[in-house]
N, C-alpha and C positions, 0 to 999 in steps of 0.2 A: 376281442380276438385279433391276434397281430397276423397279417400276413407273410408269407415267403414271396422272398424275389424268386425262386427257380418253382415252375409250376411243379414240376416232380417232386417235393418235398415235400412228406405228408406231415400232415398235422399233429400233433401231440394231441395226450387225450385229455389234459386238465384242458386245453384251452378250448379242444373239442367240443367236451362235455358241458363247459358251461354256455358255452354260444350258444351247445344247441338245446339248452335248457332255459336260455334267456329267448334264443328264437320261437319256440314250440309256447312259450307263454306270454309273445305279443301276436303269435298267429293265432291262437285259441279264442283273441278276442274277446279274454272274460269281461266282464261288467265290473265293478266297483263294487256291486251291490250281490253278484252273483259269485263272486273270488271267494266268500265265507262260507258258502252252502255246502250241505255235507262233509262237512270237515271234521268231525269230533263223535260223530258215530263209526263208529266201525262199520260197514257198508249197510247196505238197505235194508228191509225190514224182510224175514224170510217166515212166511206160514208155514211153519211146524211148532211141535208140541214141543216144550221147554220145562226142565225138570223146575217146580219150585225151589229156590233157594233159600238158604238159611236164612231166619230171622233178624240175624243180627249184622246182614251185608245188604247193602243198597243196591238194590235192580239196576242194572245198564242202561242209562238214558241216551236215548239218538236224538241229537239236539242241530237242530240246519238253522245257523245264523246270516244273515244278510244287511249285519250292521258292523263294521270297522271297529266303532266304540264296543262292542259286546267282546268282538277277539282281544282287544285291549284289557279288557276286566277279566280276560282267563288269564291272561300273563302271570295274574297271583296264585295261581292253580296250584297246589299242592301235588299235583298228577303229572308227572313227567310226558308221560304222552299226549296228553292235554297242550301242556308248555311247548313242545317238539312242533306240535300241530300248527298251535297258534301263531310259534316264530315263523314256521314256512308258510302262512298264509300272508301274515302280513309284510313279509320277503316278496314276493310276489306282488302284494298290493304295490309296496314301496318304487318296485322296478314301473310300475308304467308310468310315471311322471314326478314330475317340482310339486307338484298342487296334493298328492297323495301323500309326499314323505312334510307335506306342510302339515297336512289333517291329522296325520299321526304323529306330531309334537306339540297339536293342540288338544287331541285326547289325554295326552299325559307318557306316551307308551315309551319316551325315553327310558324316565327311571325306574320301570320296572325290568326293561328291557337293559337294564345296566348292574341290575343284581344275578344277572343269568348269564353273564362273561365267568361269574366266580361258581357257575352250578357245577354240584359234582357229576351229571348226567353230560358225556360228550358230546353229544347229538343236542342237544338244549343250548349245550354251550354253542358249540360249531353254528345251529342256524342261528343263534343269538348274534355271533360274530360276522354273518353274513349280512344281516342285517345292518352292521353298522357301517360294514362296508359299502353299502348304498347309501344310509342316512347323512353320512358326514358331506357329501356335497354338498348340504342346504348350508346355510351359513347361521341358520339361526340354530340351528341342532349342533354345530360344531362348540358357537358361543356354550349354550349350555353343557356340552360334555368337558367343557373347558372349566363352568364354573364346580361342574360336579364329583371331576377331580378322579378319573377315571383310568387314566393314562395308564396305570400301573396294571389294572383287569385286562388291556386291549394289548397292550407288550407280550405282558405273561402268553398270552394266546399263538405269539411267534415261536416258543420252545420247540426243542426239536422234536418231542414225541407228538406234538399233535400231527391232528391229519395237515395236507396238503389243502384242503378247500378250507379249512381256517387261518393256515398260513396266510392264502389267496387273498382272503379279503380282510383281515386282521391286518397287511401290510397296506392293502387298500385304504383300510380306515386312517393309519398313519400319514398315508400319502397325501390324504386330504386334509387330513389335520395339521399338516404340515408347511400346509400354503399362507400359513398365518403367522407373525414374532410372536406372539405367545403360545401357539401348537409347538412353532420348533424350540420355545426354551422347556415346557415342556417334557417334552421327549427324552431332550438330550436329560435332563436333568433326573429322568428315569431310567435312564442306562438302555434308550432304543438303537443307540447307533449299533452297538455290536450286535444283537441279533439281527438287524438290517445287513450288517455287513454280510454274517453269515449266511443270510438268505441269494443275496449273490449268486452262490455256488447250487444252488437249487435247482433240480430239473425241470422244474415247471416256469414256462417263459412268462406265465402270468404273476406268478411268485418276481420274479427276476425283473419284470417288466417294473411293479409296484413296489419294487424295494429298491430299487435304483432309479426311480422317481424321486420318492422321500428321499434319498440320501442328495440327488439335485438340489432339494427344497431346503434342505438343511443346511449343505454347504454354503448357501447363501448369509449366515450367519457366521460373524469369523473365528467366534469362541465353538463350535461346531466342526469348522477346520481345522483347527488345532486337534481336536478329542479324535478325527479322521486319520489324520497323520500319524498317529500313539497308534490307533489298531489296525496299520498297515492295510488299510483297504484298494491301495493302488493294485496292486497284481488281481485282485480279483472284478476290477472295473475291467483293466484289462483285458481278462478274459472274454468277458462279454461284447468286446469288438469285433469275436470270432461269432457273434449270434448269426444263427438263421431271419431275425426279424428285425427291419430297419429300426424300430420305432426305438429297440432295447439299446440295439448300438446307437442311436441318434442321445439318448439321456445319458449314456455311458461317456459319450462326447463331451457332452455338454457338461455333465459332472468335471471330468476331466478339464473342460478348459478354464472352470473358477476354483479348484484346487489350484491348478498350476501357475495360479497368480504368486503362492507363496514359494519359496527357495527351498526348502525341504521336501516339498511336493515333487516338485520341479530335479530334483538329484532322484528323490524313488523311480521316479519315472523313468529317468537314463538308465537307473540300477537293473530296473525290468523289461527292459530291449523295447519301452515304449514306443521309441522313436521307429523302430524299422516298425511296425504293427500301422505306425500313422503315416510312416511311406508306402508302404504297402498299398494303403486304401488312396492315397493320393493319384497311386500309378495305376489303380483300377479306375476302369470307364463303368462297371458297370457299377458300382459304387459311387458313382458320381453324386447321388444327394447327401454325402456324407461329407463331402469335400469340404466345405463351408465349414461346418464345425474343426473338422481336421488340421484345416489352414489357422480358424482360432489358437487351438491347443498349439501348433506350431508356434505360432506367434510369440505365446509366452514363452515357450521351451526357449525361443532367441535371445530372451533379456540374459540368461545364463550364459557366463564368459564357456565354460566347459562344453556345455550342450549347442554353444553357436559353433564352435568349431567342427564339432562331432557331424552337425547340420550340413558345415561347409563340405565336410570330407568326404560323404556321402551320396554331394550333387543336389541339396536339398535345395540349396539356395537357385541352381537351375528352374528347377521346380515351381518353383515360388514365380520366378518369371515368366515363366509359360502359362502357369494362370495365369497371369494378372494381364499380357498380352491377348491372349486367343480365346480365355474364356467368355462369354456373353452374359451369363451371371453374375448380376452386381453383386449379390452376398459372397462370391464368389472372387469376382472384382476386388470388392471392398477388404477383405480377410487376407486377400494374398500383398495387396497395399498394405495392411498392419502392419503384414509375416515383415515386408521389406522393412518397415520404417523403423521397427526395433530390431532386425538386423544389421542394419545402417546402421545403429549408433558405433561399431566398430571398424575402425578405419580400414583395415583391412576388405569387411564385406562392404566398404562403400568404393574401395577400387574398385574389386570388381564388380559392383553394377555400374560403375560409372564405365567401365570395359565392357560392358555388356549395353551401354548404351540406355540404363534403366530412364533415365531423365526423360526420353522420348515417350515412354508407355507413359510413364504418370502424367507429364501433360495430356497427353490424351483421353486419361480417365480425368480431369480434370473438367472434360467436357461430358462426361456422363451423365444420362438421365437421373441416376441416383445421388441423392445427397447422403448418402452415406460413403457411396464411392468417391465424391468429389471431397469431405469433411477426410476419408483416409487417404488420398491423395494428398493435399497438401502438407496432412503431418508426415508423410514420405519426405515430400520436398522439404519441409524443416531442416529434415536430420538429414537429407543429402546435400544441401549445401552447405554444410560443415566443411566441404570439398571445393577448395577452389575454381577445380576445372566444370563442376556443378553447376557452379554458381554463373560462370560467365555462360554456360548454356541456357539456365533460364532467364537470364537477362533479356534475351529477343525473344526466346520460345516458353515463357512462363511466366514472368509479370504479369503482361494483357491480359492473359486468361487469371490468373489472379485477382486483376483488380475490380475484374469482372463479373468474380465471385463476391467481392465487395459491396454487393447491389443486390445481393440473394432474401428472398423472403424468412430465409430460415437462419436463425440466429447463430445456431452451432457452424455452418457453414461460414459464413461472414467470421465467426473465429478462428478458423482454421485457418482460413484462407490471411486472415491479418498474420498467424503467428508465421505463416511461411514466408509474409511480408519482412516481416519484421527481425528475423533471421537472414533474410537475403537480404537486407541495407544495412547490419550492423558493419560494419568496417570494409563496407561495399560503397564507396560512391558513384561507380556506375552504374549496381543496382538502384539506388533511392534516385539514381536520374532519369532509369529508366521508367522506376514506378511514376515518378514526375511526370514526365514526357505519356505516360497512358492515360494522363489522367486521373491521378488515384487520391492526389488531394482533398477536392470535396468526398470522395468516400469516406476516406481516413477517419476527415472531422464528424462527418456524419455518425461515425460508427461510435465515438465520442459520447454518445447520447445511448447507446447499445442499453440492454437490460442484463447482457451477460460481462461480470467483473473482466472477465479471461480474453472479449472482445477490446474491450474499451484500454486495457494493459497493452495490449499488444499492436492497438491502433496509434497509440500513445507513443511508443518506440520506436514505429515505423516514421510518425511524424518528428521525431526528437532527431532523426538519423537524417532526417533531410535534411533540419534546421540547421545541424552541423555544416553545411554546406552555405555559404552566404548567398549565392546567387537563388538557390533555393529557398531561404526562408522568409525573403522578402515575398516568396510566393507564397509561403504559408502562411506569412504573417496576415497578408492581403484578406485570406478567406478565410476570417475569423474565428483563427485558433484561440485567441485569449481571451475572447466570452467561452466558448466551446471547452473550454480545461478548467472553467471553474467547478464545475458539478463533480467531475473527475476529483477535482482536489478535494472535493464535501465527502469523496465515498467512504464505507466503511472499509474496506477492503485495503491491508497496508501494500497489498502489491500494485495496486491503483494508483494507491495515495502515492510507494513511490516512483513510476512512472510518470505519474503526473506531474509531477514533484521536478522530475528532471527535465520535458519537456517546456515548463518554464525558465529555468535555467539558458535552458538552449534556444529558445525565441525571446526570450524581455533582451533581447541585446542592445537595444536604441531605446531614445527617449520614449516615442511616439506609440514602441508597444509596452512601455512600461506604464505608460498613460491611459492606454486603454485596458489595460489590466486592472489598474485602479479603480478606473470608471468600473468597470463589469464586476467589484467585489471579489476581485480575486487572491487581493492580499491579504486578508483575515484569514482564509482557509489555510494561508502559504504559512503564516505565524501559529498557527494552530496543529499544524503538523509537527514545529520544533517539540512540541512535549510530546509524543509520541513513543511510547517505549520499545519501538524497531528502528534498529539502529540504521538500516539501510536507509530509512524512510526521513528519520533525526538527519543524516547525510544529504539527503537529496535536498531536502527542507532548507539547509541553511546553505546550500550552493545558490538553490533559488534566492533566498535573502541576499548573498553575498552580490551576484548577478543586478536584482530589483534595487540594492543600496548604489549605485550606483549615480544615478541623479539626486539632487536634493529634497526636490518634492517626494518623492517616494520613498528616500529614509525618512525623512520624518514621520509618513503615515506608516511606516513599518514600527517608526518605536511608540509611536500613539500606539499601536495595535500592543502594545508588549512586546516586541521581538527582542529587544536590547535585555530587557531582564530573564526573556527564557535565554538568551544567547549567556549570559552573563553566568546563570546557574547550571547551563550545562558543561559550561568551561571550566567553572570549578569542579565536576563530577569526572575523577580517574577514567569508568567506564563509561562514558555517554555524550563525551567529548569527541571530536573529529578535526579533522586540520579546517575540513571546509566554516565548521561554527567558530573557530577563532578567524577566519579570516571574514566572514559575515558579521562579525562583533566588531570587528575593526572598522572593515567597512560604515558600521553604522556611527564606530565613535566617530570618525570621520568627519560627518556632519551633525556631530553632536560636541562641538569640540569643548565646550565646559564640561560636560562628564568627562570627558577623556582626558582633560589635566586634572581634574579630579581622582581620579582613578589612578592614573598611569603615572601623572607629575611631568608630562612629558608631550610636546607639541613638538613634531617636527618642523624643516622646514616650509615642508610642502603643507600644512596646517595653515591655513591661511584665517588670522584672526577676522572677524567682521561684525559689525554691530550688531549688539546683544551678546556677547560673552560675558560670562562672565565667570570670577575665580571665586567660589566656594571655599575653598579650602580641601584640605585632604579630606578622602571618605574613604573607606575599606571595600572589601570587596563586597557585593550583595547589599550595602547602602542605597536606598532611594536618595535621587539629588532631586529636591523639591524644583520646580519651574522659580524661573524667574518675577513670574507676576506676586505667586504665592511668597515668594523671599521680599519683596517690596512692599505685600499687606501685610507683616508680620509684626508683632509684638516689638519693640524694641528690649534686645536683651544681649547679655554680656558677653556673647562668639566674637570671633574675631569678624571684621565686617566684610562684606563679600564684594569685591572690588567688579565694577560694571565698565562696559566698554560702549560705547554709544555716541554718536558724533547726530543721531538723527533727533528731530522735533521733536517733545512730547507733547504739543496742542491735541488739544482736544476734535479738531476740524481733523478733517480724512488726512491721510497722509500723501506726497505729492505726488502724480504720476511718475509714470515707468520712463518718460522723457524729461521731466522734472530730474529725476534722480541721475538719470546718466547725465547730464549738464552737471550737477553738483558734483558729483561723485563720490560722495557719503560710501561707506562702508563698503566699497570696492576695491579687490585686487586687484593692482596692474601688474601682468607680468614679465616686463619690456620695459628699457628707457626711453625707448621711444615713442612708447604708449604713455608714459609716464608725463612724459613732456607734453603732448599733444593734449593730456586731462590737465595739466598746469597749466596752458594758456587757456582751456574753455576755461579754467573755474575763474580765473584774471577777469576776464571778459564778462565773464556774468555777475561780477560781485561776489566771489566766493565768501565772503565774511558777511555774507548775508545773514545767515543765523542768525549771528551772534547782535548783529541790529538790533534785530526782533528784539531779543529779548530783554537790553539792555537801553537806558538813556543813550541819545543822541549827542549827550553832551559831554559823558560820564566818559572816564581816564579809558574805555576800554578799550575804543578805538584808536583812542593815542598808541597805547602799548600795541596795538597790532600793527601802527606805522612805522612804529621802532623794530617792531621783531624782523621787520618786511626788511631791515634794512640790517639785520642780523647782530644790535644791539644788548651788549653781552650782561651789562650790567643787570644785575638783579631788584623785583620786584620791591625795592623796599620803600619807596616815600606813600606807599598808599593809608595805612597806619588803620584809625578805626574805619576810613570810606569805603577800604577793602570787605571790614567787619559787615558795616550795612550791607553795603554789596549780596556777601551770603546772606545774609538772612532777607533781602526781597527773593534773592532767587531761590531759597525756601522758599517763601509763600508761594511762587510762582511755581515751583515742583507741587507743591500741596495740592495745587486749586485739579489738577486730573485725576490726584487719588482718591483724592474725598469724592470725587464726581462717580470715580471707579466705582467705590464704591457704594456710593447711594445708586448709584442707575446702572443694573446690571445686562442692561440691553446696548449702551457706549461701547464700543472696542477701547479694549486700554493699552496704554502707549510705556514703556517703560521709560525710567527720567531720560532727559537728556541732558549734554554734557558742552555748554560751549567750551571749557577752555578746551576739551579735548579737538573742537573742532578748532580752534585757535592752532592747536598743534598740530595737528594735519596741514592742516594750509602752511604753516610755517616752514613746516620741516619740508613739505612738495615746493616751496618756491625757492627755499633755501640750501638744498641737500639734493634733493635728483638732479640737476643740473652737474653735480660733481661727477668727475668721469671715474675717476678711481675708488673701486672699492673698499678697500683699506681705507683709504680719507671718511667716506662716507659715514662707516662705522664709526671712525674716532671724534666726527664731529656728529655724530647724533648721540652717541653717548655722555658728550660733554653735554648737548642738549639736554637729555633726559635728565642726567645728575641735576643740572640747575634746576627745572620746572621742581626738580622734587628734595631741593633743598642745600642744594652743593655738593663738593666734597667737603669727605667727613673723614677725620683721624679718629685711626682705632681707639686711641686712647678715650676718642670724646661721643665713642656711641651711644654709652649711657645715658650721658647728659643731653643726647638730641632731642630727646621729647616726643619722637613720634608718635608713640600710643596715645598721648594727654592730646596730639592733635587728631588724630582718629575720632576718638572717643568722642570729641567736640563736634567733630563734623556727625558724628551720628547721632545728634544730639541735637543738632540746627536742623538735621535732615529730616529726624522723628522714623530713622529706620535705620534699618542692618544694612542697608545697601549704599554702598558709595560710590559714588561717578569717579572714575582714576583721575580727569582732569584735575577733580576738587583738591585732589592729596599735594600740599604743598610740603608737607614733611615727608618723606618715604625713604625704607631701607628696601634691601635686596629684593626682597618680594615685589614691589611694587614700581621698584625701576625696573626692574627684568620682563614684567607684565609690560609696562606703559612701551619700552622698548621694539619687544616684539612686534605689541599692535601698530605704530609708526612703521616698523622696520616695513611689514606687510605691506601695509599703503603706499610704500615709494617700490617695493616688487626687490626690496633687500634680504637676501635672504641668509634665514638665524633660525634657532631652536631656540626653545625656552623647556629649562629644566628646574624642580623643583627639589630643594633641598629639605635638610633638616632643623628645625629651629628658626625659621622665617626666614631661612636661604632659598635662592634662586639665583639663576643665572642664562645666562644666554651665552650660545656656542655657533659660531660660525668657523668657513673654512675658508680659508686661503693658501693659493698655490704659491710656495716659496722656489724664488730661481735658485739654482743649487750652481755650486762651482764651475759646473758645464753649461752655464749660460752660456761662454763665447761660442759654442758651438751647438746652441739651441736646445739641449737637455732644459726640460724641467721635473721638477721630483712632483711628485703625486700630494694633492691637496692637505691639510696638514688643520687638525680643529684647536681653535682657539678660544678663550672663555673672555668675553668682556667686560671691561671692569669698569663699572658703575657708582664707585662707593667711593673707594680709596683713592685713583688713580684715573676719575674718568675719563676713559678714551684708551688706556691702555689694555695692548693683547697679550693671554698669558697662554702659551702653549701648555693643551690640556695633556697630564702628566705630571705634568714637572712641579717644583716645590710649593711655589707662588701661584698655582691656581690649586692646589691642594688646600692650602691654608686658605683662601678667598671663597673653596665651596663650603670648607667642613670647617672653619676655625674661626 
């Protein structure tokens, strides 16, 4: 029985009649055992005479039962008044508790009591039906009416000709059956929604009450609200906003406000003067517990560009702000917070609440006892400071209390409060100074660790918005964001992954955090994200890469990880490619500079060769280029050999310290003449041609020839004849003796060969050529250099006849591998002067490209700025590239373009 708010409202009589027949039968105080008695005789026994009756009809038996199980076994009665009887005893029994409507589904009295929905006797049927209407709140009785497929007998029973008290509780049974995903597929799938709807309109508020229950229970189902929307059930919800009994219009509401999620709901509703009906109830006080729900439905109504306007014009939006100010109700609070927050998305209604001065209330509820109020406060503030002038208001009066929600026990709060974070520092740097300055750091990272995706996202951005700031991210750096964003990077969630994803990006900016990004395991997730099939997330991924490739240690643990080959595959992919994974690829060639003349054919200047390069040869794109060690254990076989760059030891003993090294200055760029100079006299000083000692007699021509080069003796190596031949073949053996060691003991580090003459050349060319001031000279005599070590100049007519492949071959053949030390090559054409070139060029900090042609062409391209005509008056023309020539003409410059460096690359 629903009550009226006006005491002068009388009661209707369905709802009357059954209170006061549910009341009159817990006052009666029957017994369990005394509910059955006299039930089935027709009243008591009366002393008089009674005619005999015919022989062939059975006497009237008066039978007084006092067992539950015995009313159950009449249920199969052939005797309709029997059946009438029984259903209303055990109606009765069912009502006084759980434990009675238990005992009667372990009698069995369901299914018998489920073939009496389809009896042709009304009254059988009817208390059959009332019955169910009590039984379906057990749950185990629901189960079984579910398996026994009933749905269709309990519907039928909604038609219009039946009575009103089977309507009653026939809707009853739905409503309860309803609270379950397999009652409401069910249902719907029997065609209950439309006689529900129709029920609606019914004058019995008990009818109206339990059909607009089930229709609540249902719409929760969204194939449900579609089949609602078809049978225009809006106008008749409607209606029922005008009930006499809250309970009706309370489901009406609430109906109302999970239709109105969808757009067509949402238009019916404005079509049906909805809206004035839920201002109406807004602007009533005494309707105040409706408000709540009302403010809901509102809410949605706002997401609708049409219906927000309609709202505005109205004053609704007023409205909205007076609750949310004055009322003391958090459901109240919180609802009118929604209304605002999806009003806000439209710039218009966020002037005017920023005219209205809304920013002050929502801080305010921000401090409310309720976390529902304060979780709808901040996604207000989200969407209001989309508004500039917003935003600088919660700078001082909404961060702190922000960051403060950042520390909340309750998980959905801590996300709220991040995403209003994290909206107010996007393209705010005096919010992310302000959230700094409160203190909001350790929250941030704390939240890092969150169980909620949507927290950890939006913690994630708020830190990424700081880091953009450098004074800031040293602060963040500090408090151990880069353990704290590895787990982030593991998640499965790609809106995680790419947040995360960018917050690395935006802190690995120095060595020291890229260091401990490594240490904490944070690059294999960053590499693991490039295969990713979200394209946001594939972006963020290789910014990070691009970012982390930045020092040497940490490309190289990036392409150990694989990143170089997903980078490489996604660059070939039309769709799945990005600007940032070609410049992450690059980056990586970078410091992978043998793949990337491999690949590319092509070292810049700025490509600074250093020991352990080395030239493979061309490879296609998607080609694995095998490591250097694995090229060294190889089979000897008939590729072209892979020229090595290497000036360091290959003993077998450790290799020298870190001050060792910078003394020598092995495999180091200088990039300064006057750093160049100042490494020419350490290495003077310490015996730079130490090496080469080592490895060679004391006695032997080697050191002769170094005292001659020292003195820039042009003549060429020829009186050495077969001492040279011996020569190679001890410093064979002496390569041999660390491979074979390699590999019999696979616990030795192994050293790739080494190379004195190349260290001969180094030293030579630093003692003999950086000293030169002019760069033009420099070039022309280190190219004269190169020609000679690799055989002179050669006329076109007699390349044929040079021989260099029968000398190749030979050295790979003394060597017992595919690899060749570039010093060894005493024969070489353009490949290999262009190579040996560049590496020297490097070491003296001269700088050249090396390009790779067609058919064992190569070349090297520098630029020089030529004085133009307007030299007497200080004009110079803009730098100008030129191709060095090594073969034909060493030393000469061919301005690239023109005919003679045409025919020198391609001819």
């Amino acid at each position: 029985m629903y009550g009226y708010r006006s005491v002068n409202t009388k009661e209707t009589h369905s709802s009357c009649r059954i209170a006061k027949e549910r009341l009159s039968l817990f006052q009666a105080g029957t017994s369990d055992t005394t509910i059955f008695q006299a039930q089935f005789r027709m009243g008591k026994k009366i002393k008089k005479e009674v005619e005999p009756s015919p022989k062939d009809v059975f006497d009237p038996l008066t039978i007084e039962s006092k067992n539950a199980a015995t009313v159950v076994l009449m249920l199969n009665s052939p005797e309709e008044e029997i059946l009438a009887k029984a259903c209303e005893a055990i109606y009765k029994f069912a009502l006084k508790g759980e434990e009675n409507k238990a005992t009667l589904l372990e009698l069995g009295a369901v299914e018998p009591l489920t073939k009496l929905l389809i009896h042709e006797d009304k009254i059988v049927k009817r208390n059959a039906t009332m019955i169910f209407g009590i039984l379906t709140s057990n749950n185990d009785v629901k189960k079984l009416l579910r398996e026994l497929d009933v749905m269709d007998s309990v519907i039928a029973q909604l038609a219009p000709e039946e009575e009103v008290v089977t309507h009653e509780f026939a809707s009853l049974c739905l409503a309860n059956m309803s609270a379950e995903y397999t009652g409401k597929v069910q249902i719907c799938e029997h065609g209950g929604l439309e006689p529900l709807i129709r029920l609606l309109n019914s004058p019995d508020p008990d009818v109206q009450k339990n059909s607009i229950e089930s229709l609540y229970n249902l719409v929760q189902d969204f194939q449900c609200r579609i089949a609602l929307q078809e049978l225009n059930a809006i106008p008749s919800m409607l209606a029922l906003l005008k009930s006499d009994y809250p309970v009706i219009q309370l489901l009406a509401l609430k109906t109302l406000g999970v239709i109105t999620n969808d757009k067509e709901s949402l238009t019916m509703l404005r079509d049906n003067q909805g809206l004035d009906q839920l201002i109406k109830i807004l602007e009533s006080k005494e309707l105040n517990d409706l408000h709540t729900e009302a403010l809901s439905v509102i809410a949605n109504c706002l997401e609708d560009v049409d219906t927000r306007v309609l709202i505005q014009q109205t004053g609704g939006l007023q409205k909205l702000l007076s609750f949310a100010e004055s009322s003391t109700n958090p459901d109240i609070q919180k609802n009118a917070a929604k209304a605002i927050t999806k009003a806000a998305y439209d710039s218009e209604n966020r002037k005017f609440f920023h005219e209205q001065e809304v920013e002050k209330c929502l801080v305010t509820l921000l401090g409310s006892e309720s976390d529902g109020t304060k979780i709808a406060a901040s996604q207000a503030i989200s969407v209001m400071c989309e508004s500039s002038g917003s935003k600088r208001l919660f700078n001082n009066h909404g961060i702190p209390q922000l960051i403060q929600l950042l520390k909340s026990d309750n998980e959905e709060v801590r996300e709220a409060a991040a995403l209003a974070l994290a909206n107010l520092t996007t393209c705010n740097p005096a919010s992310a100074n302000a959230a700094a300055e409160a203190d909001g750091i350790d929250s941030l990272i704390n939240i890092l660790s969150s169980k909620r995706d949507g927290a950890i996202a939006n913690a994630a951005t708020v830190l990424t918005n700081m880091a953009l700031q450098e004074p800031l991210r040293g602060a963040v750096q500090s408090r151990g964001i880069m353990q704290a964003i590895v787990n982030p990077l593991r998640s499965a969630n790609t809106v995680v992954q790419s947040r995360a994803a960018l917050t690395v990006a935006a802190t690995a900016c120095d060595v020291e955090a890229r260091t401990e990004l490594r240490n904490a395991g944070g690059l294999e997730p960053v590499v693991e994200l490039l295969r990713s099939d979200n394209a946001e997330v594939r972006r963020h991924a290789s910014w990070a890469v691009a970012v982390c490739a930045n020092d040497e240690l940490t490309a190289t643990e990036l392409c150990r990880l694989g990143a170089l080959d997903i980078l490489e595959e996604i660059n070939l992919s039309v769709s799945r490619k990005n600007k940032f994974s070609e410049v992450a690829y690059n980056k990586l060639l970078n410091n992978n500079l043998s793949l990337k003349y491999s690949q590319t054919g092509y070292l810049s200047s700025s490509d600074i060769i250093c020991d352990g390069f080395y030239d493979y040869g061309r490879i296609n794109s998607g080609t694995k280029l095998l490591p250097l060690k694995e090229l060294c254990l190889q089979e000897l076989n008939h590729r072209r050999a892979v020229l090595l760059i290497n000036s360091k030891s290959s003993d077998i003993s450790p290799p020298p310290s870190l001050e060792d090294k910078s003394d020598i200055g092995y495999g180091r760029s200088i990039s300064s003449s006057s750093s160049l100079r100042r490494a020419s006299k350490e290495k003077t000083n310490t015996g730079f041609g130490s090496p080469t000692e080592e490895k060679s007699e004391p006695t032997s021509g080697r050191n002769t020839v170094l005292s001659k080069s020292a003195t820039k003796e042009k003549g060429p190596r020829k009186g050495r004849g077969r001492r040279e031949e011996e020569k190679a073949k001890e410093e064979e053996e002496v390569l041999a003796v660390p491979k074979l060691t390699g590999e019999g003991t696979l616990d030795k580090e192994w050293y790739p060969p080494s190379d004195s003459d190349f260290c001969i050349y180094v030293y030579e060319v630093t003692k003999s050529i950086l000293p030169i001031t002019n760069i033009k000279e420099q070039i022309e005599v280190l190219a004269k250099y190169v020609a000679e070590k690799m055989g002179g100049k050669i006329a076109k007519e007699k390349m044929i006849s040079f021989g260099w492949e029968l000398h190749i071959s030979e050295l790979k053949f003394q060597l017992k591998s595919n690899v060749v030390p570039i010093g060894q090559i005493k024969k070489g054409i353009f490949y290999h002067r262009a190579l040996l070139f560049k590496a020297l060029a490097d070491r003296i900090g001269l700088s050249c490209s090396l390009v790779r042609g067609d058919y064992g062409r190569a070349w090297n391209e520098v630029k020089l700025a030529n004085v133009s005509p307007k030299a007497a008056t200080g004009g110079f023309s803009l730098p100008e590239v030129y191709i060095v020539d090594l073969m034909f003409h060493p030393g000469a410059l061919m301005k690239l373009g023109t005919k003679e460096a045409d025919l020198y690359r391609f001819l």
